[in-house]
Structure formats: structure tokens, C-alpha cells
Short mmCIF file of the C-alpha atoms (twelve columns), coordinates in Angstrom:
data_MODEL
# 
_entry.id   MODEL 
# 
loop_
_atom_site.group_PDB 
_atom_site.id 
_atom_site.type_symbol 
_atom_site.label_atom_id 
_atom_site.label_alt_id 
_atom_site.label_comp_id 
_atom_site.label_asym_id 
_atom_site.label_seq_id 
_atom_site.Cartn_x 
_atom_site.Cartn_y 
_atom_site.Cartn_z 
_atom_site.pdbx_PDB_model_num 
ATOM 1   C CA . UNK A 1   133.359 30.939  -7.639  1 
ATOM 2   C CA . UNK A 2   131.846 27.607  -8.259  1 
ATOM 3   C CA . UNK A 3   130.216 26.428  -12.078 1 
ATOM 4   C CA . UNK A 4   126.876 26.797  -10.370 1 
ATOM 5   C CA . UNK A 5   127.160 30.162  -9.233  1 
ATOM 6   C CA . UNK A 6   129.014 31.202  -12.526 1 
ATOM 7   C CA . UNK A 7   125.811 30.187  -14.460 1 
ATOM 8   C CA . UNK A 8   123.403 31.629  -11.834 1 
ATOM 9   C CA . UNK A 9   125.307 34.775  -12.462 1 
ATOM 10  C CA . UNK A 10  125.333 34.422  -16.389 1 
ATOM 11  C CA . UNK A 11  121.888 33.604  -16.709 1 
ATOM 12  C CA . UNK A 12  120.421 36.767  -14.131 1 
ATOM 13  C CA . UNK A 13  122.462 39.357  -16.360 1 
ATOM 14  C CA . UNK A 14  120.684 37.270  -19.833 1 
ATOM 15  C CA . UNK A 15  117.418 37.747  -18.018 1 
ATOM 16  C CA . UNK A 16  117.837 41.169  -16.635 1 
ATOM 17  C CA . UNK A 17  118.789 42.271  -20.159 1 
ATOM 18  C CA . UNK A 18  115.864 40.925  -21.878 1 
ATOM 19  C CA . UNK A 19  113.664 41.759  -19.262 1 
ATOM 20  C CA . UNK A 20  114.598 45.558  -19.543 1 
ATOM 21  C CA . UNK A 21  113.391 45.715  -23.023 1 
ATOM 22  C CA . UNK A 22  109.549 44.343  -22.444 1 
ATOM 23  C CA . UNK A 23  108.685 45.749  -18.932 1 
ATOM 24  C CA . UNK A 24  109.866 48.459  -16.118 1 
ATOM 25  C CA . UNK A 25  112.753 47.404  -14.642 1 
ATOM 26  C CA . UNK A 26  112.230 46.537  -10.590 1 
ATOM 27  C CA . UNK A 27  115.473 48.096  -8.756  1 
ATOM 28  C CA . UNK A 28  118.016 46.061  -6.775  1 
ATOM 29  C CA . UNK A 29  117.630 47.323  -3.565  1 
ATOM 30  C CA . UNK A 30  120.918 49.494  -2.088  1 
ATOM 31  C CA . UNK A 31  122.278 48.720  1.004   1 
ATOM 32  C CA . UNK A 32  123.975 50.116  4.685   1 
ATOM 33  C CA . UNK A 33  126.884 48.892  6.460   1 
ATOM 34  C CA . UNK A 34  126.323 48.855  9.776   1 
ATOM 35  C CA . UNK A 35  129.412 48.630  12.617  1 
ATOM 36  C CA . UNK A 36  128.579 46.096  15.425  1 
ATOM 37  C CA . UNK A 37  131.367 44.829  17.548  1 
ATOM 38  C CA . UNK A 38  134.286 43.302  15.821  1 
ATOM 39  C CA . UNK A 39  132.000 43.053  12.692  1 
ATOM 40  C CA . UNK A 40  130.039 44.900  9.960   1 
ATOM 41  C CA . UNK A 41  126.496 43.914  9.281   1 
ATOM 42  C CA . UNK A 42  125.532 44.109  5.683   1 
ATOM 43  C CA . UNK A 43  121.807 45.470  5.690   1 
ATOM 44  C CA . UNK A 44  119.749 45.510  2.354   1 
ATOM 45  C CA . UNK A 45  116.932 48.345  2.066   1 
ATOM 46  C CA . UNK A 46  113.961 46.291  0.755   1 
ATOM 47  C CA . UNK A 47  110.528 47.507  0.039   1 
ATOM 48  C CA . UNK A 48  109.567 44.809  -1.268  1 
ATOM 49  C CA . UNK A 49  109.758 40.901  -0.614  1 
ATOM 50  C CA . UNK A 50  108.142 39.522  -3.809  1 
ATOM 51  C CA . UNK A 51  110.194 41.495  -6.129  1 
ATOM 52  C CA . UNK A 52  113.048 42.879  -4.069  1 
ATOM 53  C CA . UNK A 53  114.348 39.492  -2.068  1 
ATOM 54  C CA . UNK A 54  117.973 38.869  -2.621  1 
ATOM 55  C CA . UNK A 55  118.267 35.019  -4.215  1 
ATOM 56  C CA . UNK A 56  122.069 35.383  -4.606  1 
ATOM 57  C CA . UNK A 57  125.004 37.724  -2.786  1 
ATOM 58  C CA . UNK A 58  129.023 38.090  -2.638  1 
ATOM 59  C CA . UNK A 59  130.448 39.938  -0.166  1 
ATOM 60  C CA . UNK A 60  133.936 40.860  -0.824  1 
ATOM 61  C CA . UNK A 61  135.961 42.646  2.273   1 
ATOM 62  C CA . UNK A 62  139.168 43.900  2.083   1 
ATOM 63  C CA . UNK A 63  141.471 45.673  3.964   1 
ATOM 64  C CA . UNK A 64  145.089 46.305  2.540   1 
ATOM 65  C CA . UNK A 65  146.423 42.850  0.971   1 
ATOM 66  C CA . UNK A 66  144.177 41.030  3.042   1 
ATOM 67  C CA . UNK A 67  140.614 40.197  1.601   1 
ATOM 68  C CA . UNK A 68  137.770 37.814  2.516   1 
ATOM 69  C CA . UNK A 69  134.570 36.814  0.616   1 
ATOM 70  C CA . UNK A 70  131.060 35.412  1.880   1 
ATOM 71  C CA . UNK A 71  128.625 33.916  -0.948  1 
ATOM 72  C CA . UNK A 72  125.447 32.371  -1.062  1 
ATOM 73  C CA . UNK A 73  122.114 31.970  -3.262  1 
ATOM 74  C CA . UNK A 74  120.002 32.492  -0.047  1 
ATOM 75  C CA . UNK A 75  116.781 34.840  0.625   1 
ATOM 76  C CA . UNK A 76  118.507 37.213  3.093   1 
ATOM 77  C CA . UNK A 77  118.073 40.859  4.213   1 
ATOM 78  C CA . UNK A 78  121.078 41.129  6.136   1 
ATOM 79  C CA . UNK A 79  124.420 39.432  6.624   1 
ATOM 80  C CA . UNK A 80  126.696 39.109  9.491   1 
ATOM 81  C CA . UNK A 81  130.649 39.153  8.696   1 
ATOM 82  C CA . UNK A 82  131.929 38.555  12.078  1 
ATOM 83  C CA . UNK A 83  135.557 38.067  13.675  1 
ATOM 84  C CA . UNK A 84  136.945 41.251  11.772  1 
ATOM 85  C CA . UNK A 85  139.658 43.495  13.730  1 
ATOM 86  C CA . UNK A 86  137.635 46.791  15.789  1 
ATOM 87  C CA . UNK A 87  138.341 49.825  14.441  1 
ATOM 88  C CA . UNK A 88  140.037 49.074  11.133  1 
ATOM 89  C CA . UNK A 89  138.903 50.377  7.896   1 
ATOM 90  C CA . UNK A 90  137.488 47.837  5.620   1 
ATOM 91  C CA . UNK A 91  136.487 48.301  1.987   1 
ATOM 92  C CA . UNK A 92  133.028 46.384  1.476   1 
ATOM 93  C CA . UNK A 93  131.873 45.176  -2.339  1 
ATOM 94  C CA . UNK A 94  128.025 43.601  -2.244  1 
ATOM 95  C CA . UNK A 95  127.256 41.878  -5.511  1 
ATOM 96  C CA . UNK A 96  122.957 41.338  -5.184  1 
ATOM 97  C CA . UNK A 97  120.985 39.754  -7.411  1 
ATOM 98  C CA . UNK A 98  117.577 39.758  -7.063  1 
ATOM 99  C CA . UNK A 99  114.106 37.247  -7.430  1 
ATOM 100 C CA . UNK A 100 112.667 39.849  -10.124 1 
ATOM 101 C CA . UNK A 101 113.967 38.632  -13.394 1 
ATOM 102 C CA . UNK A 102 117.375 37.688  -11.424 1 
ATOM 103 C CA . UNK A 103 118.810 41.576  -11.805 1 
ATOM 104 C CA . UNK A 104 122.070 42.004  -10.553 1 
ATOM 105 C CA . UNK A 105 124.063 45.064  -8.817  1 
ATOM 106 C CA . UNK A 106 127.476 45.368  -7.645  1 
ATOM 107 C CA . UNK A 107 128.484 48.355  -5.394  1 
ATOM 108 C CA . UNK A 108 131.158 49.603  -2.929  1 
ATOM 109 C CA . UNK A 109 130.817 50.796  0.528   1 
ATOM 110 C CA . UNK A 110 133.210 51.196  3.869   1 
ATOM 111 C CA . UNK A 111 133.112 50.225  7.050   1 
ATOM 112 C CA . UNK A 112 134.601 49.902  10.580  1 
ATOM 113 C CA . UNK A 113 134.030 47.983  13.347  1 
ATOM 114 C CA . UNK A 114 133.406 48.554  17.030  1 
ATOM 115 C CA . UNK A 115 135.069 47.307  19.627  1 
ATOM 116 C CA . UNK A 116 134.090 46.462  22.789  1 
ATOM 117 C CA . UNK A 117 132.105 48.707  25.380  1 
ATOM 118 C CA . UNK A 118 135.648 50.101  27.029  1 
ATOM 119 C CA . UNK A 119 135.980 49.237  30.508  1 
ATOM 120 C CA . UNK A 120 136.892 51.334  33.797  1 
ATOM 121 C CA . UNK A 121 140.161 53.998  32.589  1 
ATOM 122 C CA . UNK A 122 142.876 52.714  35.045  1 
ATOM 123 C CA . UNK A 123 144.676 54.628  37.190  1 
ATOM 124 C CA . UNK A 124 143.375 57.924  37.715  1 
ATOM 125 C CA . UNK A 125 145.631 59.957  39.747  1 
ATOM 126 C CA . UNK A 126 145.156 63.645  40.934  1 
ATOM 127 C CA . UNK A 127 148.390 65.706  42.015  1 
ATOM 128 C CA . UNK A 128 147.967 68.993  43.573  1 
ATOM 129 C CA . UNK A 129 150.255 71.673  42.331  1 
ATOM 130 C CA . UNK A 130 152.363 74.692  44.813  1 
ATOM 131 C CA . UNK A 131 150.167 77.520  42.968  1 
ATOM 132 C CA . UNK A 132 147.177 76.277  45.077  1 
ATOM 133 C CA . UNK A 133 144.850 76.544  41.977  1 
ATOM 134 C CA . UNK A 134 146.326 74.113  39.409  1 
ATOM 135 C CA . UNK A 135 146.270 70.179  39.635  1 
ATOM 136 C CA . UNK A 136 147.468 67.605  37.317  1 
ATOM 137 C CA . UNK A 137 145.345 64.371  36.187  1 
ATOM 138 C CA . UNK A 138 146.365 61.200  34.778  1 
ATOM 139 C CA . UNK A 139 145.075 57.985  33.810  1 
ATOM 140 C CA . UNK A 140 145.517 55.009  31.497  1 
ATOM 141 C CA . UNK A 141 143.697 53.916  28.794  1 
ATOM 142 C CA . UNK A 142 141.593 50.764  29.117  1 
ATOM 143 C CA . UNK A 143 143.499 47.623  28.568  1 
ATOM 144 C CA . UNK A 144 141.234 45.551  26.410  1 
ATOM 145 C CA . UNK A 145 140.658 48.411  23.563  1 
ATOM 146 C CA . UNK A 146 143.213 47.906  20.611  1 
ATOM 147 C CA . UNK A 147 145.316 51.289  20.338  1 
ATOM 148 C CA . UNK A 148 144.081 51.433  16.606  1 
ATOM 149 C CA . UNK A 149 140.760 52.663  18.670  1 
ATOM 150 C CA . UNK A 150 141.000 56.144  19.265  1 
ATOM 151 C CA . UNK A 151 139.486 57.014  22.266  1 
ATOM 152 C CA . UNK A 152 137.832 60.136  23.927  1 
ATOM 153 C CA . UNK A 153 137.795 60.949  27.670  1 
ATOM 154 C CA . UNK A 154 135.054 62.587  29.597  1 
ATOM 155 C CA . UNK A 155 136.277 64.349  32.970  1 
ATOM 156 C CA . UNK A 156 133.699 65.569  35.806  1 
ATOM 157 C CA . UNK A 157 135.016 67.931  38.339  1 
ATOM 158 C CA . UNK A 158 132.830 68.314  41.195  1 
ATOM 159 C CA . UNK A 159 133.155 70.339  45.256  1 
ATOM 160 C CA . UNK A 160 130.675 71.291  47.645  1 
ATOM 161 C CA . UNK A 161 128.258 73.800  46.859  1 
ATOM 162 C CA . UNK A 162 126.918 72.152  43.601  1 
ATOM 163 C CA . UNK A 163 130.130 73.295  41.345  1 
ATOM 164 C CA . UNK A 164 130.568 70.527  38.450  1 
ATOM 165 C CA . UNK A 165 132.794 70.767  34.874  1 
ATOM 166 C CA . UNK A 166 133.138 68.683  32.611  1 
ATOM 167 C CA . UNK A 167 136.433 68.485  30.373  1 
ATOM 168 C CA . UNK A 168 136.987 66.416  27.671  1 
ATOM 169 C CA . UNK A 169 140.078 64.741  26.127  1 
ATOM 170 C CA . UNK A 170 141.573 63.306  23.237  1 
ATOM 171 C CA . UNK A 171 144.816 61.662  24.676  1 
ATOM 172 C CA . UNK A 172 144.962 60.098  28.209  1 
ATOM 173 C CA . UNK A 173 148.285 60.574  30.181  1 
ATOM 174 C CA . UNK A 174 148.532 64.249  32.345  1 
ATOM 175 C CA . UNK A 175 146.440 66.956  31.732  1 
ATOM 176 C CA . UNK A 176 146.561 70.435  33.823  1 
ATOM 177 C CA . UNK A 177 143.829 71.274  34.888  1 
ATOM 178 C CA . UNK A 178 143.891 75.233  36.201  1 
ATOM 179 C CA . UNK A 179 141.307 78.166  37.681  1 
ATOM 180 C CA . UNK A 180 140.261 75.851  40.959  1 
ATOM 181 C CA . UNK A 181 139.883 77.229  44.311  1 
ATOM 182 C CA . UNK A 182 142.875 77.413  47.031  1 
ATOM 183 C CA . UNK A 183 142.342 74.840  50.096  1 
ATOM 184 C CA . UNK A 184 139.348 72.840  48.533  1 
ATOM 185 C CA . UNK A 185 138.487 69.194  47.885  1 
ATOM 186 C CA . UNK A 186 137.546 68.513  44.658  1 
ATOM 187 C CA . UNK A 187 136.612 65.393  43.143  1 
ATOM 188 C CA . UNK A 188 137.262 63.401  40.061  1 
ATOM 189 C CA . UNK A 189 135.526 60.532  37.536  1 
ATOM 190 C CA . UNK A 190 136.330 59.999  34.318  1 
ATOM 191 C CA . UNK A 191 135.085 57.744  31.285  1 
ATOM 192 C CA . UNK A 192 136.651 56.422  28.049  1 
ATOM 193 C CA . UNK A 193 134.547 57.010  24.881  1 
ATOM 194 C CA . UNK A 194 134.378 55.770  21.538  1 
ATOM 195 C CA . UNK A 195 131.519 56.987  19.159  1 
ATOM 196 C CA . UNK A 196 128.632 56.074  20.252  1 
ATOM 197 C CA . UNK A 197 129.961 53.265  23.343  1 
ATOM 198 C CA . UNK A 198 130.237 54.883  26.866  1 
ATOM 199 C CA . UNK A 199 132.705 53.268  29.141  1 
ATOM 200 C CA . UNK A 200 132.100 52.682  32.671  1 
ATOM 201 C CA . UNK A 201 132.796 55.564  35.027  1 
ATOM 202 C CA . UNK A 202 135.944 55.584  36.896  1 
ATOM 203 C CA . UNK A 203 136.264 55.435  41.053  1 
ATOM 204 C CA . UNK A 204 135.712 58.520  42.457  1 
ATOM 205 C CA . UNK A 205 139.348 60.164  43.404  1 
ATOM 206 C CA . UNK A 206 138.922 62.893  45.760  1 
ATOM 207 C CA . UNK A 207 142.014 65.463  46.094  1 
ATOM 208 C CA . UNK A 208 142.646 69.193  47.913  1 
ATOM 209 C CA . UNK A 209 144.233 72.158  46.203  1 
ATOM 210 C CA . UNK A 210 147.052 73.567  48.598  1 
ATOM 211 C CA . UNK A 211 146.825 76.637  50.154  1 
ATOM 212 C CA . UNK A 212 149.429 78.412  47.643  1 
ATOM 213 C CA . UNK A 213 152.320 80.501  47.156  1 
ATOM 214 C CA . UNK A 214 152.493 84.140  48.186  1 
ATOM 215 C CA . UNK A 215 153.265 86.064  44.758  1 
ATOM 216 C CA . UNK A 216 156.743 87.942  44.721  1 
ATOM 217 C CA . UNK A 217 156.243 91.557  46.244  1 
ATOM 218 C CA . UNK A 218 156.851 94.772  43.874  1 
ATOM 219 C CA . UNK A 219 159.617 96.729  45.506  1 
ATOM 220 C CA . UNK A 220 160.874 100.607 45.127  1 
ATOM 221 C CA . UNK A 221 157.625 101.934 44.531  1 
ATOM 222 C CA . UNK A 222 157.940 105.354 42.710  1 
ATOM 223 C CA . UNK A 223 155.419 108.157 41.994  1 
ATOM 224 C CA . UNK A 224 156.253 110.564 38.863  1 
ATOM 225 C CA . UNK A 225 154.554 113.409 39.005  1 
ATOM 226 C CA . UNK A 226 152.562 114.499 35.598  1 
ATOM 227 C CA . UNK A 227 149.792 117.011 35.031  1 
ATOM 228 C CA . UNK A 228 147.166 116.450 36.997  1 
ATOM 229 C CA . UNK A 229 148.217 112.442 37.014  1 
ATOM 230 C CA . UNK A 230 151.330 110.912 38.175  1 
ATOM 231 C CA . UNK A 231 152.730 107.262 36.563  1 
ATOM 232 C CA . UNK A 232 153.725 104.755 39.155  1 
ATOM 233 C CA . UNK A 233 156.690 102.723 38.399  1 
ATOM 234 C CA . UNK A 234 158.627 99.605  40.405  1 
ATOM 235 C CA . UNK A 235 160.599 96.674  40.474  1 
ATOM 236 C CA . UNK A 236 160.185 92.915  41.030  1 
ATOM 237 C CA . UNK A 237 162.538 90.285  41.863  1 
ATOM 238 C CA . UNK A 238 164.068 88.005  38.964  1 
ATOM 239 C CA . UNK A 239 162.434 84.666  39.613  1 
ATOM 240 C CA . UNK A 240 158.426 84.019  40.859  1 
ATOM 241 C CA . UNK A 241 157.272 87.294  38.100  1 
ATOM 242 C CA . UNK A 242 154.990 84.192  36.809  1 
ATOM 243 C CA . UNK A 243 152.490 83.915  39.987  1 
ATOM 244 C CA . UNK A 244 151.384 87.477  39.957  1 
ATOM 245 C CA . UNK A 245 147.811 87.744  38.137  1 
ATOM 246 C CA . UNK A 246 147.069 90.450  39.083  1 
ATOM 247 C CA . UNK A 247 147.977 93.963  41.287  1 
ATOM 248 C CA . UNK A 248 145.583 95.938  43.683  1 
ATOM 249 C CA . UNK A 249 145.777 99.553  44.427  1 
ATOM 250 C CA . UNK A 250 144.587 101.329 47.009  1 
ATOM 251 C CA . UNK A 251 144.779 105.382 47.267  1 
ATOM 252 C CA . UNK A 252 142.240 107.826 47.957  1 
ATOM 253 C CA . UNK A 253 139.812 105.343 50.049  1 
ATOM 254 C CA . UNK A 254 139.251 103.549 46.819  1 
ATOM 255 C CA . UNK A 255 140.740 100.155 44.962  1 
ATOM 256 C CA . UNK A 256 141.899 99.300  41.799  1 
ATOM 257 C CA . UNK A 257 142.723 96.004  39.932  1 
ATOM 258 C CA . UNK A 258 145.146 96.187  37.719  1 
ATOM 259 C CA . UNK A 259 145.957 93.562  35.530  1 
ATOM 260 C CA . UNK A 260 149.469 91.568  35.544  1 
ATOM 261 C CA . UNK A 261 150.375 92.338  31.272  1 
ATOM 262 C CA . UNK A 262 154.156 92.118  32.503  1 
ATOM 263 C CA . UNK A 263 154.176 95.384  32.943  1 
ATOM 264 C CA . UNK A 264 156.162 97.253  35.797  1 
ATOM 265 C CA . UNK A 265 154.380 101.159 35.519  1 
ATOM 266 C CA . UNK A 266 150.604 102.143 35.908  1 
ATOM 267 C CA . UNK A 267 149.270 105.614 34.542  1 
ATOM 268 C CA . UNK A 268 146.737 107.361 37.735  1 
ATOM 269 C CA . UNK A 269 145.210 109.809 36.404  1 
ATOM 270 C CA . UNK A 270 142.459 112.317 37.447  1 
ATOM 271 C CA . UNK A 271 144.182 113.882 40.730  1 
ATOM 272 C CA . UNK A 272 143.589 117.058 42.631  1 
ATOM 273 C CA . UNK A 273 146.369 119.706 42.285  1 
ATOM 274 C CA . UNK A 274 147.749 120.620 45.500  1 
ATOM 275 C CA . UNK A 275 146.519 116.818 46.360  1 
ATOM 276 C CA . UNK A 276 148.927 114.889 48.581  1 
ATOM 277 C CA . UNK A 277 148.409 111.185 47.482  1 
ATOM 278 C CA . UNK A 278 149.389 108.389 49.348  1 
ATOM 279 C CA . UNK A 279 149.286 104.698 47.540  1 
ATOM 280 C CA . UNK A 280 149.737 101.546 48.324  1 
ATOM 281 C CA . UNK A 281 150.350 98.308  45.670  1 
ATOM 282 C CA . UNK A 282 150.056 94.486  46.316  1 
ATOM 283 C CA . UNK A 283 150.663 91.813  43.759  1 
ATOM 284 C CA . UNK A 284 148.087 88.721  44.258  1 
ATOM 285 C CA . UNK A 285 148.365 85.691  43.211  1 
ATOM 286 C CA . UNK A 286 145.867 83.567  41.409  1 
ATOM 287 C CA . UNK A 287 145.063 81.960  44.383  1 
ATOM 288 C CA . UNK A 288 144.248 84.903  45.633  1 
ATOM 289 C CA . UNK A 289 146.874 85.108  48.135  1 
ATOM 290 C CA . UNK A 290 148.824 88.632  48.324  1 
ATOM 291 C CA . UNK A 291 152.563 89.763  48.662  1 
ATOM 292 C CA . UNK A 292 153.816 92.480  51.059  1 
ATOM 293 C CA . UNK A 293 152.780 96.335  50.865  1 
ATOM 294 C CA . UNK A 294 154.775 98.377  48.763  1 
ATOM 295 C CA . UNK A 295 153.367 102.278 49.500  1 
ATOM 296 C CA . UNK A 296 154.764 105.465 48.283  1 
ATOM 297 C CA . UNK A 297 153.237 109.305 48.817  1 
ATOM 298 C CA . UNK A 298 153.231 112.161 46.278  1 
ATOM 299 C CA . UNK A 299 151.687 115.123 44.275  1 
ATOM 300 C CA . UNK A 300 151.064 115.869 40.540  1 
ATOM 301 C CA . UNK A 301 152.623 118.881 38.820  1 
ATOM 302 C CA . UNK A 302 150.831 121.880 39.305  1 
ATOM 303 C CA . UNK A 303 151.032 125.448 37.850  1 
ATOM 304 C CA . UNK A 304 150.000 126.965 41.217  1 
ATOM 305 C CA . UNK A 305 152.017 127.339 44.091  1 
ATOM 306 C CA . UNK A 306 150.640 124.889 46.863  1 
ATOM 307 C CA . UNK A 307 151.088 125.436 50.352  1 
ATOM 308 C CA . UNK A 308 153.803 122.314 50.948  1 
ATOM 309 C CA . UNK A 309 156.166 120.624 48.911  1 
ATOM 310 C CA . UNK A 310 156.983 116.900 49.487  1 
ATOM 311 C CA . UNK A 311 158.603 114.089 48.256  1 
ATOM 312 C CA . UNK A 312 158.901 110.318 49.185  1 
ATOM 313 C CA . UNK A 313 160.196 107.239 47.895  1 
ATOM 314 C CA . UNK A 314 158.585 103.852 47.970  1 
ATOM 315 C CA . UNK A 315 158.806 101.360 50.501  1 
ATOM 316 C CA . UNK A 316 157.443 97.629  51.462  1 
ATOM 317 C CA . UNK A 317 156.366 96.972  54.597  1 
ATOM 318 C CA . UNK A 318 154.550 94.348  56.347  1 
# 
């Protein structure tokens, strides 16, 4: 700091002090730091001119070991400090002094800049999974915003008949993106976001679901007979357990949906002694597609005599 400024300095605090014992002291007006691109913008609130107007300001920034300052003894309102690094945290000090019995007010505020409006995300790529309802999307992050920027991604999913979602992510690379319809064409745009700066939409990348895997199919259907109910049990093959979502059962001119919970047993209940039940159970898929018919036939226990008695064991057929 030069002689000059040192005395400017001196002499507003000399001033400021007297001045505070004869008259109502005017305020030194506060002040905002606002982020613009690669810079903060140092904005004083002033109400007013004749008494408020700054006359003298230092601007100290800092970030780490690395510091810069800006003086002047100029009538500003704002001050540009340009050239700074987007989306690093700076510590800001604002000494102000002021035309009104040169007060003087130092304070401390933070800031970070912006970078540039991202551009296009690159390399959006849609793969179409074997379940027929999941597909994986990729992309890269724009080139010219500095990985210190942590971007957001906006994803629209759109198909014919009006369906749109929108997803939104915090990291780009693959994301899975699940619950779409087998054999459709859906279509994909994406944006990079930071704050408030909205990137430019992506190409549109068009891609079709497959038609999907048939679920394994629930073999050696059993009925137990119970009171007036009977618990159905069976089997399923090792691998492929993953790609049932669900199981349908049909008995009685009526169907059922029974939830896949990993279990291998349902409870009926509510049947007709003397009844002779026949049942069949398919596993489906979450693309809705279903695995072979496993049926089995049977009674529940009964304390009257009925006029036949049967068994049966499960079995899958076509």
C-alpha cells in the first residue's frame, strides 16, 4: 500500500472518529458477491450517492496460499475481479471507505465463480439389455468444464403415445435405467447442468428394448391338502430365479398374482370340501413374458366322507 493511500486511510478513521462524537453516524454500505463467469463481481448496496459513494476500496482475494488485491480511491458501486479459476472457492475481504466523513469498513465474504455455459454432453450411448425392460446409458462430460465443476445431468425419456421421464444425475458414465416396455423405441436427450447454467441439449439417440427372456418355469408342482385350504409348493431351477417378478395362478375360472418374495409355497385358502381343484402356475417375467405351465389337481382335508378320492402330482407342460 502506497504513502498516499496509507494517509487516506489514517486520516478517514481520524475523521470517522471525531465525526461519531458530534453527529449520527451515516453507515458504510454492505456488500454481495456475485459469481459471473470466471470472476466474482463485488456489488456495494448503496442508498445513497451523496453520503454512501465509495471514495476508496481494497479488495483482497484469496484462495489457499495464493492471494490477489485490487485498490483504488475511485467512486464505484461495483468491481469486476476477472480471470479467476470457475468453480473454486475464494475468500473475499472489501475494505470501503466512504465520502461521508471518510468512514471506513472492512468485512469478509466468499465466493465462486462460474464457468462457462457447458456445451453438448458427448457421447451418449444407449445399450439395450436381454431382460427386454432394462437399458444402460452413458455419456461424457463436456470437455471445456474444469472437473473442479461439479456437474448435474438432466435425462428425458420419451416413446410414442406421449410417455416422457425425466431422470436426473450426479455422475455421468452408465446409468441403468429399468421398468421400460418390451419391443419399444424409446428415445434419449440429455443436458449438463451447473447451478443456474443449462447446457445445450444432446442429439437425440433413439434405441429399442428387446423382446426379452422367458423367466425360468416352476417345476413339481405340489398341492398339500389343509382344512378347507391346501398350500402349494414347487421347485425352480438353480440359475435365471432373478427374472421372475412375479407368478400367476389360475384355478377355479379365476387369476391370481402372486408376488415373486423368493418364495417357493403359496397358502389357497377358502375351498369347497369335497371340491376337486385343479391349478395351474406360470412365472412371468418383468417383461411380461411367461414360462411354461406347471398344473397340479387336488382336494382339501375334509371331515366328511366325499364321494371320490384322488391324488395327482404336478406337472409342466406346454
Amino acid at each position: 500500500m502506497s504513502t498516499r493511500e496509507l494517509l487516506v486511510l489514517s486520516f478517514a478513521w481520524l475523521l470517522g472518529f471525531i465525526s461519531a462524537t458530534k453527529e449520527e453516524a451515516v453507515l458504510v454500505p454492505d456488500f454481495e458477491i456475485v459469481p459471473v463467469e470466471s470472476g466474482l463481481l463485488v456489488r456495494w448496496f448503496i442508498d445513497d450517492y451523496e453520503t454512501q459513494s465509495v471514495m476508496y476500496y481494497q479488495i483482497e482475494i484469496q484462495d489457499g496460499q495464493w492471494t490477489r488485491t485490487i485498490q483504488a480511491t475511485e467512486n464505484v458501486s461495483s468491481v469486476l475481479i476477472d480471470n479467476l479459476e470457475p468453480c473454486h472457492f475464494y475468500t473475499v475481504s472489501v475494505t470501503t471507505v466512504i465520502i461521508w466523513n471518510f468512514q471506513m469498513k472492512i468485512a469478509w465474504k466468499c465466493g465462486t465463480p462460474l464457468p462457462k455455459i457447458p456445451s453438448k454432453v458427448r457421447d451418449l450411448l444407449v445399450t439395450s439389455l436381454s431382460s427386454g425392460t432394462d437399458q444402460i446409458v452413458s455419456w461424457r462430460r463436456p470437455t471445456e468444464v474444469p472437473p473442479e465443476c461439479h456437474l448435474h445431468y438432466g435425462l428425458i425419456i420419451r416413446r410414442a403415445g406421449g410417455y416422457e421421464r425425466h431422470l436426473g444425475f450426479d455422475t455421468d458414465g452408465q446409468h441403468l435405467i429399468r421398468n421400460l416396455e418390451p419391443q419399444t423405441t424409446y428415445y434419449f436427450k440429455i443436458q449438463a447442468i451447473y447451478g443456474e447454467l443449462h447446457g445445450e441439449t444432446s442429439d437425440m439417440v433413439e434405441q429399442p428394448t428387446t423382446a426379452g427372456e422367458a423367466p425360468v418355469s416352476p417345476y413339481d408342482l405340489r398341492f398339500i391338502p389343509l382344512e378347507s385350504s391346501g398350500n402349494l409348493t414347487w421347485r425352480l431351477p438353480v440359475k435365471g430365479i432373478e427374472r421372475i417378478q412375479k407368478y400367476r395362478l389360475i384355478f377355479d375360472g379365476a387369476a391370481y398374482e402372486i408376488p415373486n418374495e423368493g418364495q417357493t409355497n403359496f397358502l389357497v385358502e377358502d375351498l369347497a370340501e369335497c371340491s376337486w381343484y385343479c391349478m395351474q402356475l406360470t412365472a412371468v417375467a418383468s417383461n411380461h413374458v411367461e414360462s411354461k405351465k406347471a398344473l397340479v389337481c387336488g382336494t382339501p382335508l375334509t371331515t366328511r366322507v366325499c364321494p371320490y378320492q384322488r391324488t395327482a402330482k404336478g406337472l409342466v407342460v406346454d
